[in-house]
C-alpha positions as CSV (number, residue, x, y, z in Angstrom):
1,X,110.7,74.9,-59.5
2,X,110.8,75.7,-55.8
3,X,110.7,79.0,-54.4
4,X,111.7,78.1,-51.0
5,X,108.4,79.4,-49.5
6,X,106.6,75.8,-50.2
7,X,107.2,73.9,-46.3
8,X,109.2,70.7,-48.1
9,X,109.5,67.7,-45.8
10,X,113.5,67.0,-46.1
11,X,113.9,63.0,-45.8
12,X,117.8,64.0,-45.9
13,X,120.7,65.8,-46.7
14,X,123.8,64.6,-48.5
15,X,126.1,65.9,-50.4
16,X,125.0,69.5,-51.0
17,X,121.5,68.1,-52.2
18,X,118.2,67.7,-50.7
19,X,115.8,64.7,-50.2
20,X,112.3,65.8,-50.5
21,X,110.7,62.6,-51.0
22,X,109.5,60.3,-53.9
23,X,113.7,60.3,-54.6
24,X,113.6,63.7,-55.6
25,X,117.0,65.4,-54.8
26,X,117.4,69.0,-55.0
27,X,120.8,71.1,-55.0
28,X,121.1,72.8,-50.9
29,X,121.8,76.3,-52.7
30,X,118.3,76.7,-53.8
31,X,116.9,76.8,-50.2
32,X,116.9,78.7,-47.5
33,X,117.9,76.5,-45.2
34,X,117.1,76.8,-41.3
């Protein structure tokens, strides 16, 4: 679970998702993105 507050180093973006490292893939819409 990620609250969006927690400063996540993105390694990428593709496809709607999120890499945060250790090939963990999150969907975009759970972030705040800036």
């Amino acid at each position: 679970f990620v609250d969006g507050s927690v400063p996540y180093r993105l390694l990428g973006r593709k496809d709607g998702y999120l890499g945060i490292g250790n090939n963990a893939w999150v969907k975009e819409e759970h972030f705040d993105v800036r």
